[in-house]
Phi, psi and omega in degrees: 000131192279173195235155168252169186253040178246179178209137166248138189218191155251128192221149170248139175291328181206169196304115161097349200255132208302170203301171166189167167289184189166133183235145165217148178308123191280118159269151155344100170295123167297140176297358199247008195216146197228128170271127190231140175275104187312137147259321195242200122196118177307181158217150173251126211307320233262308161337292163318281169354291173296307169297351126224077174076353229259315176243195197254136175196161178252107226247151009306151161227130205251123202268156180147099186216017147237066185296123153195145203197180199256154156276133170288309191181141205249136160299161153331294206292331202274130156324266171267340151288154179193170210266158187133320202291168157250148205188174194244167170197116160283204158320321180258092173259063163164158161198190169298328199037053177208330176271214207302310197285308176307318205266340238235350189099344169210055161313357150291343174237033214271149118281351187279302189236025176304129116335069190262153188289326187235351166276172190045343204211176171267166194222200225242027174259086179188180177285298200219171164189147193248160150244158157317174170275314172302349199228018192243121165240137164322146114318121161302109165008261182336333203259117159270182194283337186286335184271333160301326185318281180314338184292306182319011177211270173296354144316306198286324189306304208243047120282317162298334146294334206276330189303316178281358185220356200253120166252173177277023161282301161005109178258277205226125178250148191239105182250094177263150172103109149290038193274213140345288209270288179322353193247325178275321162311314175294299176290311175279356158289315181280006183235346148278358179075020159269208173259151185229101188250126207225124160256143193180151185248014169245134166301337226254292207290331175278335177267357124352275169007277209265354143341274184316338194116353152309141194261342178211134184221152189205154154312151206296341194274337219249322145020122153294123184293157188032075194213334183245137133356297207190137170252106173267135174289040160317047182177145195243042157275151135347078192254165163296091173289350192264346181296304198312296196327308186278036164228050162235165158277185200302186177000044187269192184199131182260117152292334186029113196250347185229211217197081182297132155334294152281168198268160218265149182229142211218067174322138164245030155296313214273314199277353226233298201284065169151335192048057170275168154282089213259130178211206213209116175218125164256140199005269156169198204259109169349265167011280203302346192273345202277299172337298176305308186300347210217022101312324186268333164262016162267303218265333168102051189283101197211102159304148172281130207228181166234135184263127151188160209285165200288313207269023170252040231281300195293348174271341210268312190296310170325302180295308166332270152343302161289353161081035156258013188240145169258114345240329171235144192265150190236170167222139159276139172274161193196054184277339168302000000 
């Protein structure tokens, strides 16, 4: 089937200023890359950012780092894929794949040869989009696409945390914020088999909670002192870190999945007297994401989402911004 050799998208021109159309030229597919024709793409708090300007990228800038679409066309190199399938693309399509961290199992943290689905490059508020071979995932049967779109970013983020801090020590996890992230947190905690306490200052979002599989859900004030395991931090407000610190127990660990505005301030009283932990975690590793999709469709893991079609972008960016959409926005494509 012949291709035309434009791409049509959505773009912004220049930091803060709204969606618009927008075409670019198709380059010539790496033998290492695989093309997929978008169906679905979420939008993300990480979306905004970029589009204005808040972090550094280059415009146009064409927004989108939760995909999912059927594959078109495969590089010379690729293997195991092939076109027909249907599959994902996050936040990451690419690394060096050769240094430490890449060899090691967490090409998420690559500094040589990182890759983002939408800096630098264009992203899936688009016809098409390529990735590495390595950064392309199946979809599980089972998953439709519009709830698969949010996993491929926000799935992996506070999975790849839960994967990294939850042992069989593990007691009781603490999830503040019911949002986006928090909500896919809660359902994959209570489903890893730990006790799951969801904080939040809307009632309506605690009886969610415990909807989803929280076992306890409480207003953010109300917190038991020494009590929790592992804090995930879901939500990238300014919170009081030393109120959080003192609900964790001895060797607990405080997580952080977004990027709070103010710089972070830390009694080191707090942190000395129990020898807890403050740490980080971003999004993961091919491995863990290929771990997750296929944990959220054994366990029935399903963001909660709002559905419209791609030419409605600028209302979706709009609803965002306004803290109105429960809990992830999907755009369908509809370039036809």
């Amino acid at each position: 089937m012949s291709q035309s050799k434009t791409i049509r998208a959505l773009a912004v021109h220049a930091p803060g200023a709204p969606l618009s159309a927008f075409e670019y030229d198709r380059a010539s597919l790496g033998a290492d890359e695989i093309e997929i024709k978008v169906e679905y793409c979420a939008l993300c708090h990480s979306d905004l950012h970029l589009m204005d300007g808040d972090w550094a990228c280059t415009f146009p800038f064409v927004p989108g780092h939760e995909i999912i679409g059927h594959i078109i066309q495969t590089g010379a190199s690729v293997r195991d894929l092939k076109p027909g399938q249907r599959v994902g693309i996050g936040w990451q399509c690419g690394s060096c794949g050769l240094c430490e961290v890449c060899t090691t199992g967490r090409a998420h943290l690559c500094e040589v040869g990182k890759k983002r689905t939408c800096v630098n490059q264009y992203g899936g508020f688009a016809e098409y989009v390529r990735a590495h071979q390595h950064f392309v995932y199946l979809i599980p049967e089972t998953m439709p696409s519009v709830h698969a779109a949010p996993l491929m970013c926000a799935g992996l983020t506070v999975f790849s945390a839960l994967q990294t801090w939850v042992t069989p020590k593990t007691r009781h996890i603490g999830i503040i914020g019911m949002g986006g992230l928090g909500h896919l947190a809660v359902q994959f905690a209570a489903r890893m088999g730990s006790k799951v306490t969801a904080f939040d200052l809307s009632e309506d979002r605690l009886t969610l909670a415990k909807e989803l599989g929280a076992h306890q859900a409480a207003l953010t004030d109300s917190a038991p002192k020494g009590t929790f395991d592992l804090m995930i931090a879901a939500t990238a407000a300014s919170l009081d870190w030393n109120h959080w610190l003192r609900h964790l127990t001895w060797g607990g660990v405080l997580c952080l999945l977004g990027y709070p505005a103010e710089e972070i301030r830390i009694s080191p009283d707090i942190l000395l007297d129990g020898q807890k932990i403050v740490t980080g975690s971003v999004v993961g590793s091919p491995e863990t994401m290929r771990t997750m999709l296929d944990f959220a469709a054994q366990h029935h893991v399903r963001p909660m989402v709002e559905e419209l079609p791609m030419k409605q972008a600028q209302e979706a960016v709009a609803r965002l911004r306004a803290n109105k959409v429960r809990y992830r926005m999907v755009l369908k494509a509809d370039w036809e």
